[in-house]
C-alpha positions as CSV (number, residue, x, y, z in Angstrom):
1,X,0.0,0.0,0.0
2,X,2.7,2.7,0.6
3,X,4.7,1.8,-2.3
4,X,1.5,2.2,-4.6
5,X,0.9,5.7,-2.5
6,X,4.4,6.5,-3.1
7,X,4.4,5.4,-7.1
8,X,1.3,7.7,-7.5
9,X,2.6,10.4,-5.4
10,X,6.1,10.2,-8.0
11,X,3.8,10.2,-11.3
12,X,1.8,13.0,-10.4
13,X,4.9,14.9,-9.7
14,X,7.0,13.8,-13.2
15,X,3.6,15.1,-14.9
16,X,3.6,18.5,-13.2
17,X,3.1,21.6,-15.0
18,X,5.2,24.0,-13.6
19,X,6.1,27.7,-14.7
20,X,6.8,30.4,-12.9
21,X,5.3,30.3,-9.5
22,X,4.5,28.2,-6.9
23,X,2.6,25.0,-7.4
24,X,0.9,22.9,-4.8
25,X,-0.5,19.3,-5.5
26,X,-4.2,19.0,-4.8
27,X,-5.2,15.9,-3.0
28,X,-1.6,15.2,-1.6
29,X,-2.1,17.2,1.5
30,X,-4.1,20.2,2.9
31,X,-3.3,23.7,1.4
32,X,-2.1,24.9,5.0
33,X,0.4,22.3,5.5
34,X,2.4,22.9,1.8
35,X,2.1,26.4,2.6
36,X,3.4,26.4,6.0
37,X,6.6,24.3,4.1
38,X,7.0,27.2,1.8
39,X,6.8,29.9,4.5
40,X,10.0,27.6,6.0
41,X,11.6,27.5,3.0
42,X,11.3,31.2,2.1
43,X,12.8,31.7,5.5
44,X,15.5,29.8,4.8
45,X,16.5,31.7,1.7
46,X,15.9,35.0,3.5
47,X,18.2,33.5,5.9
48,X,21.0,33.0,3.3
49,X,20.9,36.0,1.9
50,X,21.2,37.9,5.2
51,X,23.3,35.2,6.8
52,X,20.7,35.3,9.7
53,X,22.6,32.3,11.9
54,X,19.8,31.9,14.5
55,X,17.4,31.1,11.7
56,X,19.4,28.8,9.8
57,X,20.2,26.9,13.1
58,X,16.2,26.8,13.4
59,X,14.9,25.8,10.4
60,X,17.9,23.3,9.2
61,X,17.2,19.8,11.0
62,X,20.4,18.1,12.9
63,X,20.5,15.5,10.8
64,X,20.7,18.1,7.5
65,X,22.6,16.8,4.4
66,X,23.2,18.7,1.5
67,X,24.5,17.2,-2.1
68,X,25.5,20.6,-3.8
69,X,26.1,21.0,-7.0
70,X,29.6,20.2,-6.9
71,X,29.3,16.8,-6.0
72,X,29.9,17.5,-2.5
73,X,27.9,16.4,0.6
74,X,28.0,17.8,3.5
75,X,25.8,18.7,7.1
76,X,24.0,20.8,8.7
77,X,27.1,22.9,10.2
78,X,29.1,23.0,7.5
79,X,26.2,24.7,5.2
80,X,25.7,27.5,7.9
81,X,29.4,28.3,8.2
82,X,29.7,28.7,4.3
83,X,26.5,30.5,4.3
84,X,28.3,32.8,6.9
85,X,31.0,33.2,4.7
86,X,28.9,34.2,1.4
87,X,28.4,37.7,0.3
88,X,25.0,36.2,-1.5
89,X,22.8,39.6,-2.5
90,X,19.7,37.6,-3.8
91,X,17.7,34.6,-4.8
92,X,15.0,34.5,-6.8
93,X,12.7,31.3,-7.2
94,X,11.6,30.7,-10.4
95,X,9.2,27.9,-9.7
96,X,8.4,25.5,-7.0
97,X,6.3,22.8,-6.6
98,X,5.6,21.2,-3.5
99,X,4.4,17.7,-2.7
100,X,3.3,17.3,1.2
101,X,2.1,13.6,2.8
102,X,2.1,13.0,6.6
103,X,5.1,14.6,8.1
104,X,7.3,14.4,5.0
105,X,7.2,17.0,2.1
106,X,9.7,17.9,-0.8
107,X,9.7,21.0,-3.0
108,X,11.2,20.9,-6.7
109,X,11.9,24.3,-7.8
110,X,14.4,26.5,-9.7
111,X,16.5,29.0,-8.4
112,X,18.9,31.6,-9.5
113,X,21.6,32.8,-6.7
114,X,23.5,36.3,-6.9
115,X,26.9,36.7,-4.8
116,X,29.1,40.0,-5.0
117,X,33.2,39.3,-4.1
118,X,34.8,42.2,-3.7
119,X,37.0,43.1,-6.1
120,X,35.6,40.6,-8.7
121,X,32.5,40.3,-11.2
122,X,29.3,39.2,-9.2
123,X,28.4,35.9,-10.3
124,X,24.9,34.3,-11.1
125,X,24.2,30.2,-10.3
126,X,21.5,29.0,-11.7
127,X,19.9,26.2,-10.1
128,X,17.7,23.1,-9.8
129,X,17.1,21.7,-6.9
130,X,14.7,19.4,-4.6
131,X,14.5,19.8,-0.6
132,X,13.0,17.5,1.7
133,X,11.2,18.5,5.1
134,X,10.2,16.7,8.0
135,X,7.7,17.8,10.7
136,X,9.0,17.3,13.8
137,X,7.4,18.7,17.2
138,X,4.6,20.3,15.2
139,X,7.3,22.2,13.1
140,X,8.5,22.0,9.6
141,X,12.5,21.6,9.1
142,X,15.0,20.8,6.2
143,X,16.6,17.8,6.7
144,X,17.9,17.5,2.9
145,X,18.6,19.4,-0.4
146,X,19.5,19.0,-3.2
147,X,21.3,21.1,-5.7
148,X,22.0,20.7,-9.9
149,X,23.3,23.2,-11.9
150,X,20.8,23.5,-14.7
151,X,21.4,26.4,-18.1
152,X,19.8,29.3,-18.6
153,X,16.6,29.9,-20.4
């Protein structure tokens, strides 16, 4: 039974229509829950850009893993030190989709991230990339993300 759940849950995502904006998946989960995932992750990212520690530390799960688009992994701590150690000056979603069950829900979106280095050309990433969030104590938190470079449009 939860594979079958969990082969229906992947089709209807691989058959999404996505452009430009946020997209949540109707029958999946209540409206409130997905949103209250995106209001996490739209804290996170406001987080990044103004390298807000305390918030990170909230919203990022102790067991965090990131795979970034470099082919590295790495934790919880070390994302929040190198996010210290941006100068990141924006982020802009693209599109997002979110797909909420239970206390498990992963967004697919696009993003494109803008750092300044002093002295240098600022420098755009443009990225696809999939997060997973677990509820735990009544509160949504990343526990994983995952980052591909993808090409412009």
């Amino acid at each position: 039974m939860c594979r079958r759940m969990a082969l229906a849950a992947l089709a209807a995502v691989f058959n999404l229509s996505v452009a430009g904006a946020t997209e949540v998946m109707p029958g999946v989960s209540s409206p409130s829950e997905q949103e209250a995932v995106i209001a996490v992750e739209d804290e996170w990212i406001r987080a990044e850009v103004s390298r807000d520690e305390a918030t990170l530390r909230r919203v990022l799960d102790d067991q965090f893993v990131l795979n970034s688009n470099s082919g590295q992994t790495s934790g919880k701590e070390a994302l929040i030190e190198g996010v210290l150690g941006w100068n990141m000056t924006g982020q802009t979603i693209s599109e997002r989709s979110v797909l909420a069950t239970g206390d498990t829900a992963v967004i697919f979106g696009t993003t494109e991230l803008r750092f300044a280095v002093p002295g240098e050309a600022d420098t755009t990433s443009l990225l696809r990339y999939t997060s997973t969030y677990v509820k735990r104590d009544g509160q949504w938190r990343a526990i994983a993300l995952h980052m591909a470079k993808r090409t412009s449009e």
